[in-house]
N, C-alpha and C positions, 0 to 999 in steps of 0.2 A: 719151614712150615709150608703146608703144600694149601694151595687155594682149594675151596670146594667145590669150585666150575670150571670148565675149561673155559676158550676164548669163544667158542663155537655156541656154548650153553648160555655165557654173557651176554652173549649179542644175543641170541633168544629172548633169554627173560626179557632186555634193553627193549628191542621191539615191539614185544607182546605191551609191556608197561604204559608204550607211548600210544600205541595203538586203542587200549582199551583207554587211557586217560583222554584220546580227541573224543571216541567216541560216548565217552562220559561229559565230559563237556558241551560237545553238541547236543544231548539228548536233556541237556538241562538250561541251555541257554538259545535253541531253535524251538520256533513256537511251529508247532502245523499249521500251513493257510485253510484247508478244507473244515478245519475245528468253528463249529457254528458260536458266534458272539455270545450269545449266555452262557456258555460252558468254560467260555474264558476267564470270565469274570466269576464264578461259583453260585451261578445261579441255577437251581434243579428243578428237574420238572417232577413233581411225583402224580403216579397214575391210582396211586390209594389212597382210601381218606387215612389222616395220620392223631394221633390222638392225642390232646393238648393235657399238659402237667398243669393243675389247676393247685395242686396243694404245694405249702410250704413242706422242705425235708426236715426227717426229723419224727414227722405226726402220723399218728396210725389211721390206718384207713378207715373210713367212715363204713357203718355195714346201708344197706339195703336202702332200709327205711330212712335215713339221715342225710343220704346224697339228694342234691337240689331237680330236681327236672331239667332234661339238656333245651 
């Protein structure tokens, strides 16, 4: 039975393999210095007002006249 790579293509894939596994590795276990500390930790800045979920799921929305004053 005949292999389906030669010695030439082996060591190909072998390298490409190890190559993208450092570079997967680094890119999940090196943190950026330049990364500002609330971004580390998942703190977000947002630049628009965001709209708060006031009703339980499940319940149909209130029309016009029924909603409280903000």
């Amino acid at each position: 039975m005949e292999l389906p790579f030669s010695g030439f293509e082996l060591t190909f894939i072998f390298v490409a393999f190890v190559i993208f596994t450092l570079f997967g590795l680094a890119s999940v276990c090196i943190e950026p210095e330049d990364r500002p500390e609330e971004s580390v930790y998942g703190a977000k800045k947002f630049n628009r007002k965001h709209r708060v979920i006031t009703k339980k799921a499940g319940q149909k929305p209130q029309s016009k006249s029924q909603r409280s004053p903000p």
